[in-house]
C-alpha positions, 0 to 999 in steps of 0.5 A: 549228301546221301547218294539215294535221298528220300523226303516225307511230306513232313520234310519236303515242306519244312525244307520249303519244296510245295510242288512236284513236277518233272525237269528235263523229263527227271521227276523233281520237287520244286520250292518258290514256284513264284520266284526268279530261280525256284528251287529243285530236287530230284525225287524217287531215290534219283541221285542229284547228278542225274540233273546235271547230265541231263542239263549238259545234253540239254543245253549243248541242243539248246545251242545247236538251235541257237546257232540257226536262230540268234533271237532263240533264248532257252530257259528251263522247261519245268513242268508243274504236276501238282501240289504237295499236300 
């Protein structure tokens, strides 16, 4: 796995990636919107690891708020911002 990754349309779409959009405010590609657990990887040359930082911040917030609320569920917030064409 290459540290800096760059995709061409040509390989985004073969690899099944038919979106982009941000994760935690991380530009991202995203594949099977439609699923269960629709499938993510960073884009502009931003190293994977950044994703697991920033949902490690995420969630330890996402359970201070839990704390206050018990019914509160948190869930990923992906933003959709179009099409990969």
């Amino acid at each position: 796995m290459a540290l800096l990754k760059y995709y061409t349309k040509k390989e985004l779409l073969s690899e099944g990636f038919t979106h982009y959009g941000k994760l935690f405010g991380i530009p991202v590609y995203i594949g099977e919107i439609d699923g269960i657990a629709p499938t993510i990887a960073t884009a502009n040359f931003i190293p994977e690891f950044i994703l697991y930082i920033a949902q490690s911040i995420y969630f330890n917030l996402e359970s201070l708020m839990n704390i206050n609320n018990p019914a509160y569920e948190p869930y990923f917030r992906i933003r959709v911002e179009g099409k990969i064409e």
